[in-house]
C-alpha angles and dihedrals in degrees: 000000000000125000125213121207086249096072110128087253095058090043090053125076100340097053102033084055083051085065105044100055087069095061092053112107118239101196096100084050087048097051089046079059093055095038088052099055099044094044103032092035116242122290117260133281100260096061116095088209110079088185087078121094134193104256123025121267109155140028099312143123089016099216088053129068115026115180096191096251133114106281086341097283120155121304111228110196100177104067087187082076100055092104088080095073139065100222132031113203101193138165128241098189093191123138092152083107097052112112098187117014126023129214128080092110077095089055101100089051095042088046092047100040083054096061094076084085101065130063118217094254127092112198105201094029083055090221136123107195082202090066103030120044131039098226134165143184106217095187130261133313109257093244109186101219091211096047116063090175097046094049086047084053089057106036085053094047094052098044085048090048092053096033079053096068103049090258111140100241113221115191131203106197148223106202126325104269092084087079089091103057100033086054079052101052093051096036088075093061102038109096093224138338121010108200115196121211108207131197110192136119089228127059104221097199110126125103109240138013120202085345099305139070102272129164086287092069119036089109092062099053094034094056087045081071113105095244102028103076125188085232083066095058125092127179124202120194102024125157148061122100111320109062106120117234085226099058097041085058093056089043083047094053094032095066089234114156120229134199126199132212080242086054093054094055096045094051101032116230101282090063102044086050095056098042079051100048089043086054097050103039089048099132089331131143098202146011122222114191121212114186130196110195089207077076074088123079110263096241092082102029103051084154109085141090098251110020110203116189124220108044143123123323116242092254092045091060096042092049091051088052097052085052102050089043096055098082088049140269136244089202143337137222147178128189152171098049103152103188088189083072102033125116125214080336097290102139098036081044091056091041097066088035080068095057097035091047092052100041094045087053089049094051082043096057081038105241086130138029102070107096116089116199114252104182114092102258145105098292132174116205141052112351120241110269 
């Protein structure tokens, strides 16, 4: 039997993404051109393409100049003026939770380092994040390492000063204790429920470890907050050796749901996203997503404070978060991401994957992507009309 390229295979995902690409602007990649060439002096003679300047000022080449943000999108110092932009990418430095392996302090620079690698188009998600949302990185949260409650205190001021002003927050943790206060920070802002969909292979729901709220027990502060109930909270991947009694019995009494990686495989992705979107919406105003890259199996994600084999595969995972972050999302994190462990990059790589995927879904549902900056500064985004 022969196949055309007009099967309904081929027609599907790879051609329809042909033909979107045509529609995507170009006028944000043609500024960075120009910029480049004022700013960074024009190439020498020798070069045929007259794009390229002398010193690096844009996205390209990738493994060149690096200005320190988050795919290289603008840098926004004065966070007064966050109000301008659609997205905040920030840092919350922060490993005083970690009960094993420290590290992922370093989690915000390796994530971000990682990013040079990718360009701001997404063929089959047909978006290009340049053109289409008007995203910033605003730096990193002043966590104080000796002081878990202090750094809590921080963390939950700046994601309620960004969450304020209508700005999507996107975190780049740090471990995963920081889920309480950055729930904390946003709950005050939301008018009713905040359901959180959680990707993670522990559960992260007792109350102390080691006497102290560490990156084993944000769940069970955050959903001690008013309007953010336990029956909100879903958790997929959970399982293997290291998911604390104490914490299953408060999951247990709570009324939280959990979804195993077995799970996973019996039901396929589509249904465990909508049983998890059906969970977390319940009643709720908003959904806030926290995602531990150790949800992956540890195989390709060496880099991270408490590795736990057998979990999900990178595009099942991906594939799970394009799917929760369809019907919107109030913020986004990603934590544990520990770079002094890290191998070629492939835990701090899928760890970004996770935010771009999410945020270009977003833009292609169209929860994002309409508001143009209006400040006068390097933006990325719709231009103002």
């Amino acid at each position: 039997m022969t196949h055309s390229h007009s099967d309904a295979f081929a027609n599907r995902e790879g051609q329809w993404a042909q033909l979107a690409e045509e529609r995507l602007s170009l006028f944000r990649h043609d500024e960075e051109i120009q910029r480049g060439l004022a700013y960074g002096l024009p190439g020498s003679p020798t070069l045929v393409d007259r794009t390229i300047p002398t010193f690096s000022r844009g996205e390209l080449p990738h493994f060149a100049g690096e200005r320190g943000t988050f795919l290289n999108a603008p840098f926004l110092e004065d966070v007064n003026d966050v109000g301008d932009a659609e997205v905040a990418v920030f840092g919350a430095p922060l490993d005083s939770g970690a009960t094993y392996r420290p590290g992922a302090r370093f989690g915000p620079q390796g994530i971000r380092r990682s990013t040079n690698l990718f360009g701001t188009y997404c063929y089959e998600l047909g978006v290009d994040l340049r053109e289409q949302l008007n995203l910033v990185d605003i730096g990193d949260v002043f966590t104080i390492p000796g002081n878990l409650e202090k750094s809590f205190d921080q963390i939950s001021q700046a994601i309620s000063h960004v969450y304020a002003r209508g700005v999507l927050p996107v975190v780049l943790g740090g471990d995963h204790s920081i889920g309480y206060p950055t729930i904390r920070g946003i709950a005050p802002h939301v008018d009713g429920n905040i359901g959180i969909i959680h990707f993670d292979r522990h559960v992260d729901t007792q109350e102390t470890d080691l006497d102290e709220r560490m990156h084993t027990t944000p769940w069970f502060h955050a959903t001690n907050i008013g309007n953010a109930p336990a029956t909100n909270l879903v958790q997929v991947g959970i399982g293997g050796w290291q998911s604390p009694r104490a914490g299953v019995k408060v999951g247990r009494e709570r009324g939280t749901t959990v979804i195993t990686v077995g799970d996973v495989e019996r039901v396929g992705v589509e249904k465990v996203a909508e049983v998890a979107l059906e969970t977390a919406w319940q009643g709720a105003k908003a959904v806030y997503l926290s995602f531990d890259i150790d949800v992956v199996d540890a195989g390709f994600v060496p880099g991270t404070g408490w590795p736990e084999p057998g979990g999900l595969l990178p595009r099942e995972a991906l594939n799970l978060i394009r799917a929760v972050a369809a019907p919107g999302l109030a913020g986004i994190e990603v934590v544990e991401c520990a770079p002094p462990y890290d191998w070629a990059e492939q835990t701090a790589l899928l760890s970004s994957r996770v935010v771009l995927d999410a945020l270009a879904v977003l833009v292609r549902e169209g929860r994002l992507g309409k508001k143009a900056a209006r400040k006068d500064r390097h933006a990325w985004g719709p231009p103002a009309a």
